[in-house]
Every structure is written in C-alpha cells, then in structure tokens.
C-alpha positions as CSV (number, residue, x, y, z in Angstrom):
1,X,85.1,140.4,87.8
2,X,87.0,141.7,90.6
3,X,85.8,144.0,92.9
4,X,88.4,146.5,92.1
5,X,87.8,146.8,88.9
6,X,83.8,147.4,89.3
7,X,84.5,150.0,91.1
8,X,87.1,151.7,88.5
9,X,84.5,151.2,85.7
10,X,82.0,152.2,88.1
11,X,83.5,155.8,88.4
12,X,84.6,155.5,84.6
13,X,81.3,155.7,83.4
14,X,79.8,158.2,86.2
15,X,82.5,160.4,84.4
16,X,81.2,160.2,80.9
17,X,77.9,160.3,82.2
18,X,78.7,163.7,84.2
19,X,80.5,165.1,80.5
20,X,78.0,163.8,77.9
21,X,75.1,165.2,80.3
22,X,76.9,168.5,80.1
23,X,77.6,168.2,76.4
24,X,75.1,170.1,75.2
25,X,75.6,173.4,77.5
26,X,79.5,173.3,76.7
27,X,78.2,173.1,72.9
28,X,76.2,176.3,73.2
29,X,79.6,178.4,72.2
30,X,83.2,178.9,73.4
31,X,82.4,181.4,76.8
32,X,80.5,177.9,77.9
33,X,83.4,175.4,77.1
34,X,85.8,177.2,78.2
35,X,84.5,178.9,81.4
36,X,80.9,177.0,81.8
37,X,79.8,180.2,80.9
38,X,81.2,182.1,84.0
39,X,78.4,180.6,85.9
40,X,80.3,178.9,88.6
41,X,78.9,179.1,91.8
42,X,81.6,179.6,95.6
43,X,81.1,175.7,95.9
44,X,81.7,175.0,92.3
45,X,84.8,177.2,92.6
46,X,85.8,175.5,95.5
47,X,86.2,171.9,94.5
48,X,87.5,173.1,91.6
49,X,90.7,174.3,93.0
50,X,90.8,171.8,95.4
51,X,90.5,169.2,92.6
52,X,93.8,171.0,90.4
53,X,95.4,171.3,93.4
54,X,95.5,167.6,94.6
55,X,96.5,165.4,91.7
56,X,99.0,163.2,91.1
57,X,101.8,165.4,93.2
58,X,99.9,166.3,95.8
59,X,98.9,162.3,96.8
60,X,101.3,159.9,94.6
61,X,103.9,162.3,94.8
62,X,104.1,163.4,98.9
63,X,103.8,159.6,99.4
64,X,106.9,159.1,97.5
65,X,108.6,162.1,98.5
66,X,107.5,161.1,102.1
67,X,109.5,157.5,101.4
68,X,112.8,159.9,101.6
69,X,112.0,163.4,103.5
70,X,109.4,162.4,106.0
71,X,106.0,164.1,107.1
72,X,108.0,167.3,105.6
73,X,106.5,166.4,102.2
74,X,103.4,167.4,103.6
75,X,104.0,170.7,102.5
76,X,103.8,170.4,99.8
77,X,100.2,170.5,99.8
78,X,100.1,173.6,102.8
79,X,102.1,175.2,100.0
80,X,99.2,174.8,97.5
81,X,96.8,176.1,100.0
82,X,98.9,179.4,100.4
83,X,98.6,179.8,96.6
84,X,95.1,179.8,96.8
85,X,94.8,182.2,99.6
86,X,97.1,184.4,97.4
87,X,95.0,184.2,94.3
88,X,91.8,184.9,97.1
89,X,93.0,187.9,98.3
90,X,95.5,189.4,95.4
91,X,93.9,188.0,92.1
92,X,91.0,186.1,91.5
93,X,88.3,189.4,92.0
94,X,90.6,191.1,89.6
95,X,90.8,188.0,86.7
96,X,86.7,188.1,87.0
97,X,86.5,191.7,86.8
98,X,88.4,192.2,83.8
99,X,87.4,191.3,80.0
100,X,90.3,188.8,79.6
101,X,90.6,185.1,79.8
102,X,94.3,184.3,79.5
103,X,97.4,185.9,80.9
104,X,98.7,186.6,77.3
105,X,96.1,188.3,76.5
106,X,96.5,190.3,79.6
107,X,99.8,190.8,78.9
108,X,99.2,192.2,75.3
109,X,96.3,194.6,76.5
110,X,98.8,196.5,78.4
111,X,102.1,195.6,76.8
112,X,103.2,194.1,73.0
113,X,102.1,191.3,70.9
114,X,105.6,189.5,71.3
115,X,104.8,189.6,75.2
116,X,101.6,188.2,74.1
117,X,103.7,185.1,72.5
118,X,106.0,184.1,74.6
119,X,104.5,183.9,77.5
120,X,101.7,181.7,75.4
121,X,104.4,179.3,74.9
122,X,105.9,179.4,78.5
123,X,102.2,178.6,80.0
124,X,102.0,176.0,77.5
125,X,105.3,174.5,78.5
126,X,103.7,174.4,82.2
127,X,100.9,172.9,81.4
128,X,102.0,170.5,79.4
129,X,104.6,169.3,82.3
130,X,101.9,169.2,85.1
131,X,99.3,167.0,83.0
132,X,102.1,164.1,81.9
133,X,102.7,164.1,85.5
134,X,98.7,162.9,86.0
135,X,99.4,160.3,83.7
136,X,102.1,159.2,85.5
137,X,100.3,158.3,89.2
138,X,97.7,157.3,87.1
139,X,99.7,154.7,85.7
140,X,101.2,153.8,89.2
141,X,97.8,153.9,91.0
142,X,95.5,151.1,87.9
143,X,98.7,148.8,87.9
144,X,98.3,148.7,91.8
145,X,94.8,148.5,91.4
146,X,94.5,145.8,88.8
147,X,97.9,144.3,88.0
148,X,96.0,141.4,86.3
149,X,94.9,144.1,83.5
150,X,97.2,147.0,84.0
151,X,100.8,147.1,83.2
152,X,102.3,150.4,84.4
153,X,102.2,151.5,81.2
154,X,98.8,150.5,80.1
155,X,97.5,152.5,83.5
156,X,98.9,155.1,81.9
157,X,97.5,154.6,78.2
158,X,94.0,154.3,79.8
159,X,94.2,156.8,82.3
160,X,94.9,159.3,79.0
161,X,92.1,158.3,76.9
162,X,89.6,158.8,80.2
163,X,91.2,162.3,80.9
164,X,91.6,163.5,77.4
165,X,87.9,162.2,76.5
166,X,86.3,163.5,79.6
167,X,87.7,166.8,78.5
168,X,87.1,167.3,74.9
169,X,83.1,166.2,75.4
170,X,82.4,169.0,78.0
171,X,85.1,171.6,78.7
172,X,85.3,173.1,82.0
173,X,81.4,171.9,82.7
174,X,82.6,168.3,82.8
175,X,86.1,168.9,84.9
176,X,83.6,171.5,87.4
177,X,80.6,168.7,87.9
178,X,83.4,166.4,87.4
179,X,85.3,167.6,90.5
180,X,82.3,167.6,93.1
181,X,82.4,163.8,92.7
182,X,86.4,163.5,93.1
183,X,86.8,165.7,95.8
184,X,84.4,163.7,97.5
185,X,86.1,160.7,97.0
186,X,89.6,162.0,97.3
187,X,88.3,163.2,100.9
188,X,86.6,159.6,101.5
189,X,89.9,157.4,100.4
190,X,93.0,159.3,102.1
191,X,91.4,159.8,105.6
192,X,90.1,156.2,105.7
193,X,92.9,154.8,103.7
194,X,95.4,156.1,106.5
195,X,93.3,155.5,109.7
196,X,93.1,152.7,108.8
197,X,96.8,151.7,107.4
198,X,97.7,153.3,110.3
199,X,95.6,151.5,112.9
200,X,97.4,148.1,111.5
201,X,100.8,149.3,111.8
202,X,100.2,149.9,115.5
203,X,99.7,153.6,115.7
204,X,102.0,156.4,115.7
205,X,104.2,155.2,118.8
206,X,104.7,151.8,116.9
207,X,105.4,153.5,113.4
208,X,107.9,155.6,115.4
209,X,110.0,153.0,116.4
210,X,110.0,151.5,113.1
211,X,111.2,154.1,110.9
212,X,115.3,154.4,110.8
213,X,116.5,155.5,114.1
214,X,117.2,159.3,114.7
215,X,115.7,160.1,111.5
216,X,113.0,162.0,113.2
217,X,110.6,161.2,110.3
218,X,106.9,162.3,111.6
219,X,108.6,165.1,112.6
220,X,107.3,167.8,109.5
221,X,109.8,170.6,110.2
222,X,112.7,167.9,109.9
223,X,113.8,166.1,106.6
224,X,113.7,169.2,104.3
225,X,115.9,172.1,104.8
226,X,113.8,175.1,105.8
227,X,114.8,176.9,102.6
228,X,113.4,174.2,100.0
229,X,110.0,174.4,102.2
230,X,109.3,178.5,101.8
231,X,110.6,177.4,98.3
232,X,107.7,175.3,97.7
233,X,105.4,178.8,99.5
234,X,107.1,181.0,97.0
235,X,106.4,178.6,94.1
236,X,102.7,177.6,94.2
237,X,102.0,181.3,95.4
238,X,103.9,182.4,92.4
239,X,102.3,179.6,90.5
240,X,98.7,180.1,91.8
241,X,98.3,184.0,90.5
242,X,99.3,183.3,87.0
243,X,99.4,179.6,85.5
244,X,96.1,179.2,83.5
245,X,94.1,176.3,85.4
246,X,93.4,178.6,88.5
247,X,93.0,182.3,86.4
248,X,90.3,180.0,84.0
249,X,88.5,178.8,87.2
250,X,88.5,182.1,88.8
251,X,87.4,183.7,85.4
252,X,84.5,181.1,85.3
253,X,83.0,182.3,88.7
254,X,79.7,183.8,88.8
255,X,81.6,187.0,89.9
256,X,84.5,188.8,91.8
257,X,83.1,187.6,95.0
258,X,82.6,184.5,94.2
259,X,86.0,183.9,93.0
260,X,87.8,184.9,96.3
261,X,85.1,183.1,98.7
262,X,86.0,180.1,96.1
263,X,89.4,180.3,96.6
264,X,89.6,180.7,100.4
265,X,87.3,177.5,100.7
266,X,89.6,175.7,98.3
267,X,92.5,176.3,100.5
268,X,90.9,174.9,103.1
269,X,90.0,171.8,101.8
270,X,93.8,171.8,100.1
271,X,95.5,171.6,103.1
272,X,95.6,168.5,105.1
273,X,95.8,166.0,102.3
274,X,99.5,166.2,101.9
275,X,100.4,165.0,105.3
276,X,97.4,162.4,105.0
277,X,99.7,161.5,102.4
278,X,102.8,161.7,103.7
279,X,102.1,159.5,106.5
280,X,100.6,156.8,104.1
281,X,104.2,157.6,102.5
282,X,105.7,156.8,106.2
283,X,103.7,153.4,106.6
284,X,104.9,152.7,103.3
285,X,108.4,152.6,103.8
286,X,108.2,149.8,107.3
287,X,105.6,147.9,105.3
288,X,106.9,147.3,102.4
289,X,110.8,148.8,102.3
290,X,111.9,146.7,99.0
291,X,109.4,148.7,97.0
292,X,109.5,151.7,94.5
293,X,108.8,154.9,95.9
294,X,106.1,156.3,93.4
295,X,104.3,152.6,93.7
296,X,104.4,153.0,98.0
297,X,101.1,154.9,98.2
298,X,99.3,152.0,95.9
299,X,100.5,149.1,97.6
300,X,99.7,150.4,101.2
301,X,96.4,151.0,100.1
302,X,96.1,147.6,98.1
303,X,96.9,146.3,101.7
304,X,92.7,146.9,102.9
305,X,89.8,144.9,102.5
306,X,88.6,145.3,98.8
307,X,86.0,147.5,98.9
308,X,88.1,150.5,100.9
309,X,91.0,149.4,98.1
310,X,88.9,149.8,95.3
311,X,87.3,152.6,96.8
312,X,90.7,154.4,97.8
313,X,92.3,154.0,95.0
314,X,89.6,155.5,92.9
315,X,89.9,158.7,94.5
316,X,93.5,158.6,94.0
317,X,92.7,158.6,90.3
318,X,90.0,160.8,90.7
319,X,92.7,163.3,91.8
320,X,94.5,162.9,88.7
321,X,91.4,162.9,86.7
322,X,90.5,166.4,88.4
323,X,93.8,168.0,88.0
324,X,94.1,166.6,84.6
325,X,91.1,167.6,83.1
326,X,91.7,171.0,84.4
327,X,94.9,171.4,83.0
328,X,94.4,170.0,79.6
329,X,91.6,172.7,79.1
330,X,94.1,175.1,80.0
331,X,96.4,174.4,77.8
332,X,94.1,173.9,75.3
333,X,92.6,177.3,76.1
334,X,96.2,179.2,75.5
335,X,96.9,177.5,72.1
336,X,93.5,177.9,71.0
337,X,93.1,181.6,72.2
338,X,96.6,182.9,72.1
339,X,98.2,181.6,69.2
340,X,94.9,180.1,66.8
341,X,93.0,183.2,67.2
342,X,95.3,185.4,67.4
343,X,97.9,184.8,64.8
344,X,96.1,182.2,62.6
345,X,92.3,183.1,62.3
346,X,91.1,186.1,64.1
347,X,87.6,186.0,62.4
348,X,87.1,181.7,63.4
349,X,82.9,181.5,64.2
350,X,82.4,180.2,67.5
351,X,80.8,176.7,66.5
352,X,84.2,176.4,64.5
353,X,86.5,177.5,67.6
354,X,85.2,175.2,70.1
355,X,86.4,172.5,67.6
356,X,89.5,174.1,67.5
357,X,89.9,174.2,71.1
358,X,88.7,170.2,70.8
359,X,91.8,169.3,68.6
360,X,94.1,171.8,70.7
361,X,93.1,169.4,73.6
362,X,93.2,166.1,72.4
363,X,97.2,167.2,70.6
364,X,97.9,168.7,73.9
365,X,97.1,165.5,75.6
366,X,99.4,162.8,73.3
367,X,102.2,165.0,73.8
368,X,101.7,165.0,77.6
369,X,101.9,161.2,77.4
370,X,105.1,161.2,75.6
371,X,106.1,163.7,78.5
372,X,104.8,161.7,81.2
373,X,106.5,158.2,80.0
374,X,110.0,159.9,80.5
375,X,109.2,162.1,83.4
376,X,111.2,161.2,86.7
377,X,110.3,162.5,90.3
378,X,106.9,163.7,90.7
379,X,106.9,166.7,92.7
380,X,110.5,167.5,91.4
381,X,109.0,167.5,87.9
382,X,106.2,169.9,89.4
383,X,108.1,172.0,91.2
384,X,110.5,173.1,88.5
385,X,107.5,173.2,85.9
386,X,105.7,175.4,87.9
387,X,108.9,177.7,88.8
388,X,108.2,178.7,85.0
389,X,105.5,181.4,86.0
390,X,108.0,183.7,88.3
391,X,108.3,185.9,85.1
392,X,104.5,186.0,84.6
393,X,103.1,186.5,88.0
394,X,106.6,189.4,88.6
395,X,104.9,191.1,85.5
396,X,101.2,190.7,86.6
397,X,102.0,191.8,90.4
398,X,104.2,195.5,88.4
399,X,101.1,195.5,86.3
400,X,98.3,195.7,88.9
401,X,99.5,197.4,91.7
402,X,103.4,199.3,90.5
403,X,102.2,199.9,87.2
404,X,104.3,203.2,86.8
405,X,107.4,200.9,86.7
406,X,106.1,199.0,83.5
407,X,107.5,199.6,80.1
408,X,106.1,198.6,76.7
409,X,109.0,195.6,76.6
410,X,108.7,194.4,80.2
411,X,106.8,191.4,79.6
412,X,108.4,190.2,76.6
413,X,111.7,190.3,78.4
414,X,111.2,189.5,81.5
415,X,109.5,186.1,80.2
416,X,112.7,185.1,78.2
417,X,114.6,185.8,81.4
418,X,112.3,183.5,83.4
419,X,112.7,180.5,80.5
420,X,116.5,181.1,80.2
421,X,116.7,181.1,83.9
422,X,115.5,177.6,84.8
423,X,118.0,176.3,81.7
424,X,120.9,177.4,82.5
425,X,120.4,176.3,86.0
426,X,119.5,172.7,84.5
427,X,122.6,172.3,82.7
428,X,125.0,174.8,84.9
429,X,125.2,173.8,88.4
430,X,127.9,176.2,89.9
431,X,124.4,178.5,90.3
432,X,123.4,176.1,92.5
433,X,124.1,178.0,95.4
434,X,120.6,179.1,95.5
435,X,118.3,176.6,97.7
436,X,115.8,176.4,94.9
437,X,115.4,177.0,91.1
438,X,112.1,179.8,92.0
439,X,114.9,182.2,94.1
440,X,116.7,182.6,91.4
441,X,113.8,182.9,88.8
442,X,112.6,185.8,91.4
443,X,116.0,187.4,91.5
444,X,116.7,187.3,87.8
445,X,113.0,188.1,86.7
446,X,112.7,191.3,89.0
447,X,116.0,192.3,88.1
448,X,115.2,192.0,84.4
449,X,111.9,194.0,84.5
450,X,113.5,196.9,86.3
451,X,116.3,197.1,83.8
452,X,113.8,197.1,81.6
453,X,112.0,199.9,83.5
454,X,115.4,202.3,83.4
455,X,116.1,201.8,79.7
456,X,112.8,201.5,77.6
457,X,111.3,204.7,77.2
458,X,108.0,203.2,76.1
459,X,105.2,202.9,78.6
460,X,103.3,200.3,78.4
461,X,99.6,201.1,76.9
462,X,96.2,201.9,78.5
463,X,94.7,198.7,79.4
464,X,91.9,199.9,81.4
465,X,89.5,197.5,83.8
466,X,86.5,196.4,81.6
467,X,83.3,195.1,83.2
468,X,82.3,191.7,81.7
C-alpha cells in the first residue's frame, strides 16, 4: 500500500471518527444538528469560516486561474477575507441576536411568504452550485493523488460519498470539529507544499525568468483588469452577509460577540492562502506547461517526497471536505426549514425533522454531483453562483439599517430581479458592457427595490429583534 493512500484513509477515517463521536449530540434534536446547539465557541467560529471559505476555489481553483492571470488570482481569496470582515462588523451579531435561522425566514418575518419562497429557492440554487464545485477538485486532487485507484471521475464519486456521509451523521458538530483538523492541515500542506516547490524551481528570480516574457505574472495587480478584482470584493462581501453557510455558522456561535470575534479571526486566516496558491499555480505552468489547468496544483504537489505529497494533498481535500460539508448542511437547512416545514408539515416532531433534514442532505448532495460532472471553470462557476445573493443581501442591508424604504413586496421582487438578472446576461451578451455579472445584479436589484418602494403602498410588517 502506497504511502499516499495511508495517508488519505488515514484522514478518511479520523473524519468518521470526529462525526460518529459527535453523533449522538447532533441526535439530541434539530437546534443541535443544525447549529451544534449555538454552542460554538470564537475558535470554533473561526476555523469554520476559514474552512467554507478555502475549498476547492479558493486552492484548485486560484491555481488554475493562476495558470492564465497570474499571482492576480490571489484575490480571490483577499476577496473572501473582506466578506468576512463585512459579516464581523455589519451581520453576524445581528444573525445571533435574532430568533431566525435562515434568510427566508427573515425575509418572511418582515415581508410576505412569497418573499419567503423565492429566495428559498435562489439560496438553494447557490448552494447547490458551490458544493458540485467541491466535488470537482476533489476529483482532480485523488486522481493526482492515487491515479492507480482514482480515475477523475471516481475521485469524484468517493469524494461525494465522504462529504455527503460526514454530513448526514453529525450536522454542523461534525463539519465544526471537522474543520479544526482541515484547517490545520490546509495551513500545514500549502505553505510547505510551495516553499518547497518553490525552493526547486530556483526561487522567485528563477521562476521570473521562466514565465512568458513581459507577462509580468508575480506581479498581483497585473493579469486581471482592476474592475473584475473589486468585482470579486463586491461579490464575496455581497455573498458573505446573506448566503446560508456563513449566517448558520454565525447563528451557531455561543453569542453576538462571539460571532464577530469569529469572523474577524476567520479573515485572517482566509487571507494568504490564495496567493500561496497562486504561486503553486505559477510553478505549475514552467513545470509542467503541457498540462490541464485544474490538474496544475496536483501535479506540482505530486512532484515532493511522498509523505509532504500525501500529506499536501490531504489538506487540499480537506479544504473541499470543509467547504463541502458546510454547504451541504446549508442547503439542506433551507429545504428542510423553508420549504418542508413551512409549506409541507408545519407540526413535523423534532426526532422526525432531523431525518428530514438527513434526506434533504443526502438528495442535495447527488444532485450536486450531477452539477459538478458538467461544471467548467472553478472560480468562474463560483463567482457567478455566488453573484445570486446581490438581491438578498440589497434586501437584508434596506431591512436592517433603511428599513423605512421597505415595502411588503420588496423581497419578493427584488429576488426575481436578481435571478432574471444573471440569465439574461448568460444568454444576452450585448449587456456585457458591465465588467462583471454582480454590477449589474447591484444596479438592477437596488433599482428594483426602490421602484418597489415608490409604488407599493404596503409596509412591510413588524419584525421586531427577539432574544434567543
């Protein structure tokens, strides 16, 4: 048996182990599965974020971004960290203070049941998107790995089961415990992973002279234009207040304080991994020049002794494992909450609901794989994914703080607007002349609630703060 492959069953089985030893807290009722009981400590928080933040974009995807842009894919990652900062300081306190654990919920509290529904379905959409993209590095990173056992394909069948079954035993306990482990390891494999890759190439000096000449490629403020980088700002700020993975970690925190100390320690660790990333992406493309982009990370790592390969490439999966598991409990979360209880069984006992949520996730997760084995471009994929919560976070931001320019139909609308916006500019591209897809969600969604806001007489209702 290889040494590669000891290590992956290694950390295979620590991750059961972490989710069948948590089992029986999750099992105590659905406040525990869902948001480990809103016990999470600032540390807990912290890795957390850190571990949905870097996942299979944020390493696999800045690599093979970094292929064609440069050290500029790096910030992709800074972006991330923003977002967090943004949820610290505008949200998370907020999402802990109030009785609510979804944004459609939120959004019916102070506004209609139809606002309720759609944006149910947009979050689902997003989450949906960001989990096949997990399955997709993981795919890239076990064929790397182990080609002798793992087709591309089969990467991705197995790194399914491992996220889907890691999830549905413990809820957010198993993805929180989960995470400490990852993040640790994530940390570990990309700074040793590209001293040391980098130390064989020569250094910086050398890599210089053997990227394409004038390309200026370890330059970060080259390769993308400046608009598509505050692009990537505005959309995992936008992203960070309002898709479901961060509100159900900040709603799991012990309290508001904890939540925004969570999230500024998350940023922190967030941030330098992209351009760790990148510049593995960068020694990818003079190493190995014939190869496909998404596989460049794997290979350059593949390159080591086999104990830092094994080692590395484990916390490359264990970032897709910790975005992953995150996500599919989101999305779980919204279907379960949002639509099951909701609209199909409002009385459902608890023992009976956390089964619900079970089948939510594991249905959740075979589509995602469907998703994920016709998905092309990572971050491209996550970018325009995550562009989908403009309307909800233009909506949230009226709600909390301009609340005297919300009307009973704002949400509803504004939502459709948001989902209508990102298809016609799929399939019309004369609206191209915006830089990004997310300026013109922000333009169309704040126009849409405002016109809202001059021709519905309703106001929205009295959704007061309650204490949990």
């Amino acid at each position: 048996m290889s040494i590669q492959l000891i290590i992956v069953c290694g950390y295979i089985f620590l991750l059961f182990a972490i989710s069948f030893y948590v089992k029986s807290r999750a099992d105590k009722g659905a406040a525990e599965y869902l948001f480990a009981g809103r016990k999470l400590s600032t540390g807990l928080i912290a890795v957390n974020i850190t571990g949905l933040a870097v996942g299979a974009a944020s390493t696999v995807g800045v690599a093979e971004r970094a292929v064609k842009v440069g050290l500029s894919a790096g910030w992709y990652n800074a972006a991330w960290a923003v977002g967090a900062l943004a949820m610290a300081f505008i949200a998370a306190g907020k999402y802990r203070s109030m009785n609510a654990t979804t944004i459609p919920e939120l959004f019916e509290r102070y506004y209609d049941t139809k606002g309720r529904l759609i944006s149910a379905i947009g979050l689902v959409i997003i989450m949906l998107v960001i989990t096949s993209l997990q399955y997709l590095a993981g795919g890239a990173i076990l064929s790397a790995l182990l080609p002798d056992i793992f087709s591309f394909k089969g990467g991705m069948l197995t790194s399914a089961v491992v996220f889907i079954g890691i999830t549905l035993i413990g809820g957010l306990w198993s993805s929180g415990l989960a995470n400490v482990l990852s993040v640790i390891l994530i940390y570990f494999g990309v700074i040793y992973s590209t001293t040391t890759a980098l130390s064989n190439v020569g250094g910086l000096d050398k890599l210089m002279t053997m990227l394409p000449p004038g390309s200026d490629m370890l330059n970060p403020f080259t390769g993308l234009p400046l608009a598509l980088i505050i692009g990537q700002f505005v959309i995992m700020s936008t992203q960070a207040l309002t898709a479901q993975g961060p509100v159900q970690i900040a709603c799991g925190a012990k309290d508001a304080s904890t939540a925004k100390k969570g999230f500024i320690y998350g940023a922190l660790l967030i941030f330098p991994v992209g351009f760790f990333c990148a510049l593995l992406g960068l020694i990818g493309k003079v190493s190995y020049p014939d190869i496909a982009a998404a596989m460049t990370l794997p290979k350059v790592v593949m390159s080591l002794n086999p104990w830092a390969a094994g080692l590395t490439l484990a916390a490359m999966w264990a970032a897709d494992v910790s975005t992953a598991c995150t996500i599919l409990l989101a999305a779980g979360t919204l279907f379960s909450q949002d639509i099951y209880k909701r609209f199909i069984n409002p009385h459902v006992s608890d023992a009976k609901f956390i089964t619900i949520n079970r089948l939510a996730i594991f249905f959740c997760g075979v589509v995602t794989l469907w998703f994920a084995f016709n998905a092309v471009g990572i971050v491209k994929t996550m970018l325009a994914g995550l562009s989908l919560t403009t309307p909800l976070t233009v909506v949230f931001l009226f709600t909390m703080f301009a609340p005297r320019f919300c009307k009973r139909n704002a949400a509803f609308y504004t939502t459709l607007a948001g989902l209508a916006s990102i298809i016609v500019w799929s399939v019309c591209p004369a609206i191209h002349f915006f830089q990004d897809v997310i300026y013109l969600e922000w333009v169309v969604c704040v126009a849409v609630f405002l016109i809202v806001y001059l021709l519905d007489p309703t106001p929205i209702k009295d959704g007061k703060i309650r204490e949990v």
